[in-house]
Structure formats: C-alpha cells, structure tokens
N, C-alpha and C positions, 0 to 999 in steps of 0.2 A: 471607348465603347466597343471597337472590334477584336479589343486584345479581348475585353472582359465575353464576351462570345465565344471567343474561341477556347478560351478557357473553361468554359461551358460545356461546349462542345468535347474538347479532350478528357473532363472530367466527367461525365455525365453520368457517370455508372460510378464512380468514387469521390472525386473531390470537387466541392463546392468553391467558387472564388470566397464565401464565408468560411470554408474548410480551412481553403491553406491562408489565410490569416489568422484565422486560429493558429496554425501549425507555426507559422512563422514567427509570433508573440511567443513560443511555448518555449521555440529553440532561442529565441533574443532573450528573453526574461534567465535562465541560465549563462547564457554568455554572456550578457552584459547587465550584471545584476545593479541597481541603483545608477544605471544611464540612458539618459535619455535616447528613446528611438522609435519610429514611427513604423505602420506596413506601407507598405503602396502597392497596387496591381498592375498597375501598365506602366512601360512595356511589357514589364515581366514579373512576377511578383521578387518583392524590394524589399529589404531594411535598410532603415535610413538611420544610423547611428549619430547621434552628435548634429543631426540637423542638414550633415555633410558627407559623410562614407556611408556611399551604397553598396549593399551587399544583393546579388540577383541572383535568381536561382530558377533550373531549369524545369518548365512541366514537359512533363513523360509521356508517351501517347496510349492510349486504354492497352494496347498489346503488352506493354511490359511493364504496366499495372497490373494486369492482369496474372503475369510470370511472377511478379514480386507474390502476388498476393494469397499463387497457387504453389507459395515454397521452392516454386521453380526459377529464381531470377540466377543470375550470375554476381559474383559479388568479389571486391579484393579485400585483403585484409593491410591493415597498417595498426601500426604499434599504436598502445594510448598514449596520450601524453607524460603517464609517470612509466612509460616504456615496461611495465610489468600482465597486460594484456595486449591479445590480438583484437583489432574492432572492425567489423566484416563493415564494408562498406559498397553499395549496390551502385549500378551505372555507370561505373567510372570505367572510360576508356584505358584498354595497355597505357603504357606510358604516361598518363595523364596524372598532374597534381591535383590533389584535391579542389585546391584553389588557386585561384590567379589573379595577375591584378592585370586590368585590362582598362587602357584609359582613363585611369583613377579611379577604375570599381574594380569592387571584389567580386567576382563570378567564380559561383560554386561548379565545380565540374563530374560532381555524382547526382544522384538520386537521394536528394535529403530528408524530402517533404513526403512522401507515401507512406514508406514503414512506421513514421515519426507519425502521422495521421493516425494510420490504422490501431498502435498501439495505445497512444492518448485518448481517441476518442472513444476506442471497443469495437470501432469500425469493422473488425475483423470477426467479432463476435453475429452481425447480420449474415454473414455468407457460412455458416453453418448451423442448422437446423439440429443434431444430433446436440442430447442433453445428459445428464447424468442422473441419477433417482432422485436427487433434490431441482434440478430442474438448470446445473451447473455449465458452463462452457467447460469444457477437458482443455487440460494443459496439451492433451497428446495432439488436439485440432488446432493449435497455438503456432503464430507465426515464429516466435523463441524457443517454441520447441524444436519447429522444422528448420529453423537457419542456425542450431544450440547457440543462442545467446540470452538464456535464461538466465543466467550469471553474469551479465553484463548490461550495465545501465545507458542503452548504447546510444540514446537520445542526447542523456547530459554528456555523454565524447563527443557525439558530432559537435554539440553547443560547445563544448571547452576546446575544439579543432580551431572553429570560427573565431573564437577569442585569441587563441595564441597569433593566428596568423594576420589578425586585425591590429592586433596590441603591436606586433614586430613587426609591421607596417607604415603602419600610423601612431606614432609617439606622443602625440598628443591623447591620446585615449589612456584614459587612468582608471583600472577596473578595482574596487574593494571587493575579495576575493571572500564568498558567502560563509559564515559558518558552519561548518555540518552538526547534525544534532544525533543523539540516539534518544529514540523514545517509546520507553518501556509501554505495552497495551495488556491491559486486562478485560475481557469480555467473561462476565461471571454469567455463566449458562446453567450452573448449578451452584447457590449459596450455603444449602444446611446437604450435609450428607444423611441429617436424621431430622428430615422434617416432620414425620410423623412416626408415631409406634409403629403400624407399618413397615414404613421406609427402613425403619432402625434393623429390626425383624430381617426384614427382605439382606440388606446390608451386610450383618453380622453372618445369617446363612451363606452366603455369597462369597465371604472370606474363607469360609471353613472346606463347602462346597465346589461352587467353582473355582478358585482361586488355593484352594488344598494349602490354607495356612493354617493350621493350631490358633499361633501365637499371633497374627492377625486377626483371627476372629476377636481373640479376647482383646486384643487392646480394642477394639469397634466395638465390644461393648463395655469395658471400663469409659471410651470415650463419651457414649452414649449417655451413660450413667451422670458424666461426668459434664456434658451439654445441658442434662435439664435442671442441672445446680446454675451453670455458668455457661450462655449461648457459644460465647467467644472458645469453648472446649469442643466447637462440632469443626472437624479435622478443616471443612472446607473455609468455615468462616476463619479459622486460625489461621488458611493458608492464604485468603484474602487480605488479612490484617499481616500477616509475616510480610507480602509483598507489599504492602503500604510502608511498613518501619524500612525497609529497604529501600524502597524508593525517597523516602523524608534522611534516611541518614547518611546519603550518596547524592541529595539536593537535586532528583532524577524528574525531569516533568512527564510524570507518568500517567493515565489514563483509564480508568476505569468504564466498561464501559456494560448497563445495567439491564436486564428485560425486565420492562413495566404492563404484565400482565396477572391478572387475579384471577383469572381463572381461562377453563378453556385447555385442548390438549400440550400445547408449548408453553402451560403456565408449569413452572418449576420452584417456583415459591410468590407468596404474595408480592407484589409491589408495597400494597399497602399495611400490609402486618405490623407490629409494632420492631418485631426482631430487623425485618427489612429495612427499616427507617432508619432504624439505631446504626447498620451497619454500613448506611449510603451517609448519616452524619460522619460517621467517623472519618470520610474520606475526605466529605466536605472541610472539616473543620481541619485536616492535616493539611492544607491547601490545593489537592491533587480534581484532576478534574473528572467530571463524571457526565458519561455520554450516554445515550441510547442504545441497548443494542438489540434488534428491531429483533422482532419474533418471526418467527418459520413464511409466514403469511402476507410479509407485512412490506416485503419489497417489493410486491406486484399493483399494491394497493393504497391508494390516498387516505383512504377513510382510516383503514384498519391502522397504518402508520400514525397518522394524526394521533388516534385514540391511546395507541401507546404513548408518544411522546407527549399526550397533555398528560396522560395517568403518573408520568417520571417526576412534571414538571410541576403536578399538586405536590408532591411529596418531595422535593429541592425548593421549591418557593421562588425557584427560576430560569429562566431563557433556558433550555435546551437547543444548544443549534450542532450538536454532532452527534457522531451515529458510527454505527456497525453494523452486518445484517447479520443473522445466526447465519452460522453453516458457509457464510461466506456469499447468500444467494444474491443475483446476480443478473438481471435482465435488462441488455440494453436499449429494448426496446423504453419502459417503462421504470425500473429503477432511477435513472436522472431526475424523471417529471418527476415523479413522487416524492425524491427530497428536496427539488427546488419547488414543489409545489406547498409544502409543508414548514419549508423555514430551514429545511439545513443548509449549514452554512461552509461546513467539515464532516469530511465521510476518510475512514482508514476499510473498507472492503475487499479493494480490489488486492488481492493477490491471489494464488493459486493453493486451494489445499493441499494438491498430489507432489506442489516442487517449491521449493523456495527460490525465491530470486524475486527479477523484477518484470513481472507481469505487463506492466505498463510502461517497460523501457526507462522509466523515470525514476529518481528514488528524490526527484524534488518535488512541493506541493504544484499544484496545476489545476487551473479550473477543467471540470467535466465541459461535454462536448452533448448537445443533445443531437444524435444522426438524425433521429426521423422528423424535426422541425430547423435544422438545419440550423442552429444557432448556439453562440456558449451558454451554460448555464454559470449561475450566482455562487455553486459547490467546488469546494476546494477540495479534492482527493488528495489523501497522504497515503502513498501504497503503501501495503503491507508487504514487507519483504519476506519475512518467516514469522513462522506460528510453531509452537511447539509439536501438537500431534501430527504437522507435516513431518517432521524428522526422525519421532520414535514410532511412527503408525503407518503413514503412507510413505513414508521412503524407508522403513527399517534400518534407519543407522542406527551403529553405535552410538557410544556418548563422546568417543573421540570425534568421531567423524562429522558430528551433529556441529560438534565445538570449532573443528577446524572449519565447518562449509561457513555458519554464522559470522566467523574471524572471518572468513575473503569475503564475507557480501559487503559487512563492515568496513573493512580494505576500500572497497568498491566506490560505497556511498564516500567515504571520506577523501576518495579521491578527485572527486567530482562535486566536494561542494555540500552533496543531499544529508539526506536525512533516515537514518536507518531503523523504522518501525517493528518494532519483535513485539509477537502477541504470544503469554503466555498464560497458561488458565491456573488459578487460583484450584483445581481441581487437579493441576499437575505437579502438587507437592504431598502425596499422601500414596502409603503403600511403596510398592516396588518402582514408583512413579519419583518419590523422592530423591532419589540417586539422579535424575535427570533435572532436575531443578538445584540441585546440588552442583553437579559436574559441569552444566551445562548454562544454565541462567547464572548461580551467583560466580559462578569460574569464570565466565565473561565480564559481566561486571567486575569484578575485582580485577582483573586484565585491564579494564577503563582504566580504572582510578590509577594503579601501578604506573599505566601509560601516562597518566596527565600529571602525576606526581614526578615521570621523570622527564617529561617539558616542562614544568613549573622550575627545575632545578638545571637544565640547561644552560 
C-alpha cells in the first residue's frame, strides 16, 4: 500500500501505477514471447517470469522525468544486440551494467519504463499543444526526433537486452524467437482517376497544363476513353488491382484499406456505387484484407466513425474491426475512445508523415493506452513504419535513398523480431510517380523473395 503511494506520488504528472504495468507487459510481451510472466508493483514494480525470475525496475523521480521528457536527459549508448546499431539508453550510471543480478533478481540499472511509456502510449503527444493544418503532432516536437532515434525500434532492444541477459542467466528459460513479418498497406484515398466527365476534363488538362506533358495528356485521355469501355482501364483502379496480383503472387498479407463515404467534402468516390463494390469484391475474393480508412472527420468523432464503418460494412457483409485515419490524423486525446468505442480491434496510423521510422518505438503490435482514462484499451496498433509520399514528398529522396532508408528500417524490424508495415498508395503507380513504385516497392519486394530463396537454399 505505501509502495503503491509513493509511486503515486513520484508519478503524478506522468506515470500511473496502471501506466507502468502497461509499460511492463509491453516490454515482457517482446522479450519473452509465448512465456509465462506476471507484473507485480511492490516493492518495486516486477516481472515475474516463469513464476520464479524477477526482473525489478527502478521509478525516477518527476525531475528527471521531467529532463527525459524535455529532450534534455543524459543517455549512454551500447551496441544492439546484432552489434550493427547504437541504442541510447537513459539513467544509467558511468560504469554501470545495464543489468545485474542481485540476490537472484534481475535489477535493471537504467531508466527503462518513461521513454517506453511515453512512446507507446502517445504520452508525449499531451504535453504539446502546437498542431499542423490537419490538426497532426510534428515529428520535429517528437521525443525520436530530439534523442534521433527515429530509426531505431528502441523499445523492442531494451526488451531483446532483458531476454539475452535473462536467457544467459537462467538456462532454464526457453524463448521461441517471434517471426517478423512484412506487411504490404493500401489506403485507396482516391479509386477512379476519371470519376466523372469532369474529373476526366480537369485530369487530362492538368497533364498538358501543369505537369507540361504532350504525351501524358494523351495517354489520360486514350485511358479515359478506354475506362468507360472497361472500369479496370482507369490508371488508379489498374494500380489498385496491379497491387493485389502482387501481393496474391508473392503470398504477401497485404491490406487494403477503404473510405466508406457517399458523399460530403472527403467523399472521393461512392462507397456504394456499383464500380466501388466490384473493386472492394475483387480484393475480397483474392483473400487479402479490407479495412476502414476513416475520413478527414472521423477520428475526433464516434458517431461520424461508426457511420463509416457500418457504410464499409453493408457493402463487405462483414465485421469491420481495422482502420486507418486519412492523412494519418491523430488525437490522443480522443482517437483511442473512438476506436475502442466503435469495435476496432486493429488500427496501422500511428506513424509519422514527415519521417519514416518508428514513431512508437515499437515495430511489434501492442495494445493502445487510453491517457486521459487511465487504462488499456481493446486496440491493437501495427505502426506504420513508412508510407510512400513520406519519402518522395516530405523528405525528398531519391529512389535510391528511399530504397536504401526502407532496406535498414526492414534490417531493423527483423532484427528485433517485429513487423515491418509499408503503406503504399494505389495512386503512386501512375505518371512520373511509376519509376518509384518500380524502383522502390517492386525492387524491395523482389529483394524479399531473392532473400528467402537464398535461406530456403542454405
């Protein structure tokens, strides 16, 4: 009772004794995948691994919470465990090991449980008020930005620290080491590039016009011409359906994910049209999965979410339980409540427009954190690690350097176990846009396959 107080007490402005047993599941659930282990709070908060090996760990007092959380802490660096990154680690005394073994417990000797909080939960997203014109946290007000470890999934290292040095300890502990996954995302924000005469009009000008192509214009309208014969000829539905044969003939569990609006200014095409139907069957029936992806309004909002997600869910004939926001939006006040309040069950949002990496420290799934009710939520976040127009738009790479940053995130996630989420838009295979869906999406993937074809042959 008086630990649980004072833990109160040192936490009062950041971590809840509900906090860091969240925190503490977040980091055991990676390091000790499919073993049993317990939290405990007093003396100190605990994993209890195996029933038997406690693992304890120190709480910080608000002042250098406070320094963590104002980018100002002090931090060492030590190697990962595949010795090919540095991984900054906060609190840890000169001299000191990370860990120890101290009378048959493990006692962690840094500052594990803060950065690990604030990143998982969004924690760090309350203590700055400044938004972007869609209503965004900035990467630039990002605790990964200010200690650069944007590129580092620094959660799953501290959790794979505790496993090496628990496992080389204690020989009875038998870990089956998780699979990492890559998993292609589609979020179609625009499905007909010629949904109306209009559009078509507006389009074909626009190639000639802004985009000062000849021989672009005219294919946009041979294509045009060539859409109200056969749907599947409008560039975008082609580039939807080319990334479905890709993902069915590389056996990829990829992602689609749909806005179910019919009208209204973020409606972009029917949900319910007949053309919209035909081209959310065809995904259906390739086996590939088909999610929500919420409109401009819809992440602030219970009602407005619901109404999309039944709108997806008359026209599938079933359960909707994941999501995507457009644009990536983002409030942690209110975003949680409103997909746990709706039924989601899977959300891939959180990542950063302006950088790729990992936003959330993690690139394994993890249940969300509601701050302002103080408890976990039901929703399973898959960050999104990169998205395509992060790398040819907001960061202005090349196609090499797009290709090389994508290879080390991938590195990253497979070093650690995770799961490497790439969103790419059905919209970023068309025009001068094709060269990066080329160089970049299928040159990765085929990199996969080469890779697994030469551990199949090992």
């Amino acid at each position: 009772m008086l630990a649980d107080l004072l833990q109160v007490v040192l936490y009062k402005l950041f971590m809840s004794p509900n906090a860091i047993k969240y925190t503490l599941a977040c980091i055991a659930d990676v390091a000790f995948p499919r073993v049993n282990f317990s939290v405990e709070m007093s003396p100190e908060p605990t994993i209890v691994v195996d029933g038997c090996i406690a693992i304890k760990f120190p709480v910080l007092t608000d002042e250098n919470v406070e320094m963590l959380l104002n980018g100002k802490a002090c931090y060492s660096e030590i190697n990962s465990c595949d010795n090919k990154v540095k991984v900054k680690v906060f609190g840890l005394a000169e001299g000191k090991e990370l860990f120890s073994l101290v009378d048959g417990d493990v006692v962690v000797n840094a500052d594990l449980l803060s950065v690990s909080f604030a990143l998982l939960s969004r924690y760090e997203e309350t203590r700055v008020s400044e938004r972007d014109k869609y209503g965004r946290f900035a990467y630039s007000d990002s605790l990964v930005k200010k200690y650069n470890i944007i590129d580092i999934p620094i959660i799953d290292e501290y959790a794979l620290f505790l496993r090496k040095f628990v496992c080389d300890i204690f020989q009875s502990v038998s870990i089956s080491p998780r699979k990492p996954r890559f998993i292609p995302t589609h979020d179609i924000d625009f499905l007909f590039r010629f949904s109306n005469f209009g559009k078509a009009v507006k389009a074909i000008a626009g190639d000639l016009l802004k985009r000062k192509s000849l021989s672009l214009s005219l294919k946009s309208l041979c294509d045009y011409v060539a859409s109200r014969r056969n749907i599947e000829r409008d560039p975008y539905v082609s580039g939807m359906l080319e990334l479905l044969k890709v993902s069915v003939e590389h056996k990829l569990d990829s992602k689609f994910y749909f806005k179910a609006l019919s009208r209204g200014k973020d409606c972009s095409y029917n949900i319910f049209s007949g053309r919209t139907k035909r081209c959310i069957e065809r995904v259906i029936s390739a086996g590939k999965s088909v999610g929500l992806h919420g409109g401009l309004d819809s992440y602030s909002s219970a009602d407005v979410f619901a109404s999309e997600k039944n709108n997806l869910q008359s026209v599938t004939n079933c359960e909707v339980d994941s999501s995507r926001q457009h644009f990536l939006r983002f409030d942690v006040h209110k975003t949680p409540q409103v997909w746990q309040k709706c039924g989601i069950r899977h959300d891939s949002t959180l990542g950063f427009p302006e950088h790729e990496g990992f936003r959330c420290g993690t690139c394994h799934p993890y249940r969300l954190y509601d701050v302002d009710n103080d408890c976990v939520t039901d929703v399973v976040e898959h960050p999104l690690i990169a998205m395509d127009t992060t790398l040819f738009q907001y960061r202005n790479l090349t196609v090499d350097e797009a290709f090389a940053s994508i290879c080390h995130l991938y590195e990253r996630c497979v070093a650690v176990e995770g799961d490497f989420v790439l969103l790419w838009h059905n919209t970023t295979m068309f025009g001068e846009l094709y060269s990066w869906y080329r160089n970049v999406y299928l040159r990765f993937i085929n990199s996969l396959v080469e890779y697994c074809n030469q551990q199949t042959n090992l």
